[in-house]
VOGU-3710 file (C-alpha; in Angstrom, 3 decimals, decimal comma):
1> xxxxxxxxxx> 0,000/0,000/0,000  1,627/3,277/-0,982  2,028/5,711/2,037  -0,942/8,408/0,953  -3,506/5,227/1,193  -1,846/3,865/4,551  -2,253/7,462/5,848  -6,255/7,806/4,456  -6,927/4,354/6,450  -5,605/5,530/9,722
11> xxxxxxxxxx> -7,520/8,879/9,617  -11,021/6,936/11,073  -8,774/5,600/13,790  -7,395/9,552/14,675  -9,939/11,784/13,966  -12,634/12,811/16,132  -16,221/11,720/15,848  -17,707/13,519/12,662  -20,561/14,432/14,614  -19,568/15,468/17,412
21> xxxxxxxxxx> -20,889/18,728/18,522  -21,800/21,122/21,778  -17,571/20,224/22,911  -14,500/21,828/24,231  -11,712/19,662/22,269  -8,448/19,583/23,066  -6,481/16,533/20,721  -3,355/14,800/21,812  -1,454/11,385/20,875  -1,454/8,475/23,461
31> xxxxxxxxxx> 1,218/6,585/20,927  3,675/6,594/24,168  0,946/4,539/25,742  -2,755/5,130/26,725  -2,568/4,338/30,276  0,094/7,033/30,572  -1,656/10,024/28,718  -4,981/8,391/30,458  -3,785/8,822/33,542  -2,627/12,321/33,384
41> xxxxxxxxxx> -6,368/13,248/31,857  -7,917/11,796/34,820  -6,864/14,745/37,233  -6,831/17,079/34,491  -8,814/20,204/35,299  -11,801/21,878/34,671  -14,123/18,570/35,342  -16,438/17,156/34,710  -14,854/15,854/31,116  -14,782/13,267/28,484
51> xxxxxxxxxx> -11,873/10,960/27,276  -12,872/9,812/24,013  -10,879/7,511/21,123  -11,664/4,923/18,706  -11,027/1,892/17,817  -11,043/-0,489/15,117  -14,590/-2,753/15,699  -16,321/-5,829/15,613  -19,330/-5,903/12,326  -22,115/-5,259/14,357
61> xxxxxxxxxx> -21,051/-5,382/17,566  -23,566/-3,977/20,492  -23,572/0,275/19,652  -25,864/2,404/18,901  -27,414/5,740/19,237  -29,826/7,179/21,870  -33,327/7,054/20,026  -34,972/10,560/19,264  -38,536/10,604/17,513  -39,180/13,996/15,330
71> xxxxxxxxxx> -41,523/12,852/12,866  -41,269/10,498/9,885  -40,799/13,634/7,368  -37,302/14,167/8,662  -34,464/13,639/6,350  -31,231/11,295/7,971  -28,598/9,224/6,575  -28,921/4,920/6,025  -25,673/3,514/6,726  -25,986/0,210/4,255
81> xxxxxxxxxx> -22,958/-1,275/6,425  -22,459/-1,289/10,295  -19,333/0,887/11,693  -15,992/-0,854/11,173  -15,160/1,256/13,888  -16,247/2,240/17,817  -16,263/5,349/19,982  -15,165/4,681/23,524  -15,881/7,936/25,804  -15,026/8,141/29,629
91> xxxxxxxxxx> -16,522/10,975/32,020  -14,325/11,810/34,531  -15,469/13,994/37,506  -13,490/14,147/41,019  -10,805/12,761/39,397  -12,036/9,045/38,401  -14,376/8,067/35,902  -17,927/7,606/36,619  -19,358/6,660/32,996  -18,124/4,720/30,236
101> xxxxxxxxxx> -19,575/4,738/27,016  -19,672/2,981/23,731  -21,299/4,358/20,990  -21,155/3,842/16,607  -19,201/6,700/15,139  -22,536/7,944/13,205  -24,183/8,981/16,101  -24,620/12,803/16,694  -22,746/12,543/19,920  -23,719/15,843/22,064
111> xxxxxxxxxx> -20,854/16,621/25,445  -23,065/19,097/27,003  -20,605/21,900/26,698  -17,862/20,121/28,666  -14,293/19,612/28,256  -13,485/16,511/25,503  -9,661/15,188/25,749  -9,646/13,546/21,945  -6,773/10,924/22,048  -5,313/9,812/18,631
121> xxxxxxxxxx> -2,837/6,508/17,957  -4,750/4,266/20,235  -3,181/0,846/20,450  -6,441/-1,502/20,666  -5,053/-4,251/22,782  -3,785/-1,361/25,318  -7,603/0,064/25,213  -8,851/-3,434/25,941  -6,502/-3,490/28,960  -7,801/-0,200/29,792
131> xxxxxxxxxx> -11,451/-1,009/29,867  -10,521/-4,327/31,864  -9,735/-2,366/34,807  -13,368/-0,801/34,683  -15,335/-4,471/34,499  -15,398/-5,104/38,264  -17,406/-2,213/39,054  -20,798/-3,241/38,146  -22,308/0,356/37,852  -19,664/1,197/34,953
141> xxxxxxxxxx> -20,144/-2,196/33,204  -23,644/-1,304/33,110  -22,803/1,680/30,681  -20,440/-0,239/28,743  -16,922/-1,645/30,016  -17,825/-5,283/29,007  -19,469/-4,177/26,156  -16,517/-2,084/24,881  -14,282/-4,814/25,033  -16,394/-7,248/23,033
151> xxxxxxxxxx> -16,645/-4,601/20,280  -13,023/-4,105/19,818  -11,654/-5,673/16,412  -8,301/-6,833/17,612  -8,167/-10,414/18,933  -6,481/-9,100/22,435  -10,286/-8,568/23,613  -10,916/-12,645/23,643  -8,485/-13,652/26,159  -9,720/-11,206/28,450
161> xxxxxxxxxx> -13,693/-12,058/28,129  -12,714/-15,615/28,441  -11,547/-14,846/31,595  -15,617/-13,613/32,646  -16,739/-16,951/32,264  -14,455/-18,530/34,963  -16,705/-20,371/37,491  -15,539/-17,552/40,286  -16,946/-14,990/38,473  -19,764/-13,782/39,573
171> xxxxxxxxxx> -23,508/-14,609/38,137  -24,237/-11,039/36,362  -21,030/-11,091/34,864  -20,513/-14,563/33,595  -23,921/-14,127/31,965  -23,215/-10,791/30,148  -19,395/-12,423/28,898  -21,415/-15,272/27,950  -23,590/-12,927/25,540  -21,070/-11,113/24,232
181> xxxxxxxxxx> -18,626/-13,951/23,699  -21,318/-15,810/21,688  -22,634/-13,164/19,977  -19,919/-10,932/18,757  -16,284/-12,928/18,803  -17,050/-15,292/15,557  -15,547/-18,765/16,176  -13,994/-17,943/18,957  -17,269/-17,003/20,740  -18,780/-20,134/19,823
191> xxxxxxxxxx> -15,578/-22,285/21,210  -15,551/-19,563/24,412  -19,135/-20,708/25,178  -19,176/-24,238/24,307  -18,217/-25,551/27,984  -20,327/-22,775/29,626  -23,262/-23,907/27,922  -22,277/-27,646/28,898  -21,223/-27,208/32,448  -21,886/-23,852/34,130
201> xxxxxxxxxx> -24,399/-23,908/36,982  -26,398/-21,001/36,232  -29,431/-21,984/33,769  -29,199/-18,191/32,851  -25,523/-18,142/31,774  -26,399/-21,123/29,718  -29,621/-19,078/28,501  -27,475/-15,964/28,016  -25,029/-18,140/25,502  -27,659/-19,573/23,306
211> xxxxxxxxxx> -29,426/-16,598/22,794  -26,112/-15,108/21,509  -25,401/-17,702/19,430  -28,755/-17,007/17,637  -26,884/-13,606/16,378  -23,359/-14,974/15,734  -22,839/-15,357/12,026  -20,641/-18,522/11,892  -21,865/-21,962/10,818  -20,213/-23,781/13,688
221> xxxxxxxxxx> -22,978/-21,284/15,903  -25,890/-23,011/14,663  -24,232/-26,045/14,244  -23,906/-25,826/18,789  -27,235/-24,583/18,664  -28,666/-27,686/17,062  -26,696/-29,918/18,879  -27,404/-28,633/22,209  -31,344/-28,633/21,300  -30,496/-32,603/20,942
231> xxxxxxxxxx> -28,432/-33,573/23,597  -28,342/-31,276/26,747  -29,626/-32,824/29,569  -31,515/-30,184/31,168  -34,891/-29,664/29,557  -34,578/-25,843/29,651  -31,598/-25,941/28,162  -32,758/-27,742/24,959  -36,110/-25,494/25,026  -33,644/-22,836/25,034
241> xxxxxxxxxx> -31,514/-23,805/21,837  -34,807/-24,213/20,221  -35,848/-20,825/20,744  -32,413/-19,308/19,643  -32,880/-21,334/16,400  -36,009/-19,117/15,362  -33,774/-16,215/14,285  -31,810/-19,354/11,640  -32,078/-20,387/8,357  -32,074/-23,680/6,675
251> xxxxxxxxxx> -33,305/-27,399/6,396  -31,175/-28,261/9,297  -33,116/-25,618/11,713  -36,419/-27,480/10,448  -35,457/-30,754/11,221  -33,902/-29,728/14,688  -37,049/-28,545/15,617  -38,974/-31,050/13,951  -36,980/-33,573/15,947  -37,592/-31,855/19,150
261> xxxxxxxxxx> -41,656/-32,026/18,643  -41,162/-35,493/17,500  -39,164/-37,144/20,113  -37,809/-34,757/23,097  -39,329/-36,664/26,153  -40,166/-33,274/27,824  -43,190/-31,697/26,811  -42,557/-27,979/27,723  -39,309/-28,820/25,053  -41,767/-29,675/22,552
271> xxxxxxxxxx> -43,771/-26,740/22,948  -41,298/-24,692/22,679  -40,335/-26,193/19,646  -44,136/-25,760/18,161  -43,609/-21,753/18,857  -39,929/-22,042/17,312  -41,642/-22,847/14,100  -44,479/-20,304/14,118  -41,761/-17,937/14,548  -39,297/-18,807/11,492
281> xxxxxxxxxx> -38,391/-16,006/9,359  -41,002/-15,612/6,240  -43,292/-18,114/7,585  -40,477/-21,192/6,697  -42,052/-23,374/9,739  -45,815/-22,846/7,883  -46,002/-26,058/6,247  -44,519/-28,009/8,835  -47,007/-26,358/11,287  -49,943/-27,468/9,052
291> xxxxxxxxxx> -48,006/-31,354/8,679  -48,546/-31,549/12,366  -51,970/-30,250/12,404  -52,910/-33,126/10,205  -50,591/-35,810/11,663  -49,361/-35,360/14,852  -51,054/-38,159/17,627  -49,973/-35,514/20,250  -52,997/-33,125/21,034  -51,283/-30,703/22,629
301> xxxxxxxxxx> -49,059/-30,284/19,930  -51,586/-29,956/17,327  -53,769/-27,735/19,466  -50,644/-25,329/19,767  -49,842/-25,843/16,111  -53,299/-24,678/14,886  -52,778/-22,135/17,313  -49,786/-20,574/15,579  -51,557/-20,841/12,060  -54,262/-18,885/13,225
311> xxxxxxxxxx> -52,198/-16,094/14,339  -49,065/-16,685/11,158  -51,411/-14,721/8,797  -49,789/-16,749/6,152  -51,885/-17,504/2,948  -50,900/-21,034/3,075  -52,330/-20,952/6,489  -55,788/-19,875/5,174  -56,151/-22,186/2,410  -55,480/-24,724/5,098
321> xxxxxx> -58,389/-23,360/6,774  -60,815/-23,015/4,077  -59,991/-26,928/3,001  -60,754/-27,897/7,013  -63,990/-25,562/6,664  -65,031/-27,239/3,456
//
């Protein structure tokens, strides 16, 4: 790459947010290391402030912008593609930080009229280590410490989730790793949470997992998912992995959850499974719903089946109707 193109892809990574407005903003380089030129902002006078950077990110990792209805007419910008990048922000009052932020680079990000340090040359593995130092305390996760981490792009972020899902960690915070792992760290994530969803003892950090794996992109994700729906022992576990297969695509989600209304022992599981196919995207579980409406020996399965028809507003649906009518 000749040097005028390297220096055009570093720009996202050093200038400030595009739309960032209502801020006092002063701009300095943390290449002799961001814990350093962190540290120094912390006690840095007037407060409160904001520390802001960015980082390279995760494809549609957890950001997003603060929702503000003012009528359909109004003009705005589509973004076809998420951010390949992520705003981290820090407010710093009485000398330590007291929110953390993540947010997508297209938001419209308003400081109030406060101070904004803007640090450029970020090293992403030393942000990660930065933000790791902020998990403990539950009321900054809250606002985004965890979250942060999962979005960053470079690979230093999975070694330190993996480290959430120990079995000392505690209960919240296994459950939101577990989330993020599955959800936003590719194959990794789905390796990460493998033995979680196996093992743990928390039914929600198992719960937390699966419903990740629902969003994560890779085939080995739905490839756990299906699995798990067909061999984990505890029945709200499988009814789980059945639920998270609802946002999937394919023959092999149908016959995972045409195996689960066909032979889990548990009836809650198979249930579950009956919803699971109501739910398929574009109405793929519609003919299998109306198969089991005229087949299935289980009454409480076909009662639940009809069920779902009636409420799928699916044309298939009401030809199957009309031909019961007639």
């Amino acid at each position: 790459m000749r040097p005028a193109l390297l220096l055009l892809a570093a720009m996202p990574l050093m200038a400030q947010p595009k739309l960032l407005v209502n801020a006092k903003v002063d701009t300095r380089s943390a290449a002799a290391g961001l814990e350093r030129e962190f540290k120094a902002l912390l006690t840095a006078q007037p407060q409160p402030a904001w520390i802001g950077y960015t980082v390279p990110a995760v494809r549609g990792a957890e950001m997003g912008c603060e929702y503000v209805h003012d009528g359909y007419g109004t003009t705005g910008i589509v973004h076809l593609e998420p951010p390949d990048h992520a705003v981290i922000l820090f407010r710093v009052e009485g000398d330590k930080v007291n929110k953390l932020r993540n947010v997508s680079p297209d938001c419209e990000i308003d400081a109030g009229g406060l101070p904004m340090h803007w640090l450029t040359d970020v090293a992403p593995a030393q942000s990660v280590a930065l933000l790791a130092t902020f998990v403990p305390q539950r009321e900054l996760d809250s606002n985004g410490a965890l979250s942060a981490i999962a979005a960053h792009a470079d690979p230093a972020a999975d070694p330190v989730l993996d480290r959430y899902l120990a079995p000392n960690t505690p209960d919240w915070l296994r459950r939101r790793a577990a989330s993020l792992e599955a959800s936003e760290r590719g194959l990794h994530g789905v390796e990460a949470v493998k033995n979680a969803i196996a093992n743990d003892t928390s039914e929600q950090v198992k719960q937390s997992a699966l419903s990740g794996l629902a969003r994560n992109k890779e085939p080995q994700a739905l490839a756990l998912l299906i699995e798990t729906a067909r061999t984990a022992k505890e029945p709200r576990t499988r009814s789980q992995a059945i639920s998270s297969l609802n946002r999937k695509e394919g023959p092999a989600v149908l016959d995972a959850i045409n195996a689960a209304i066909a032979n889990d022992p548990d009836v809650q599981v198979r249930r579950r499974a009956v919803d699971a196919l109501g739910s398929l995207p574009d109405g793929a579980g519609v003919p299998a719903l109306i198969q089991l409406v005229k087949t299935s020996k289980d009454f409480d399965v076909r009662k639940q089946a009809m069920n779902r028809l009636q409420n799928a507003h699916d044309a298939r649906a009401e030809a199957f109707f009309e031909e019961v009518l007639k």
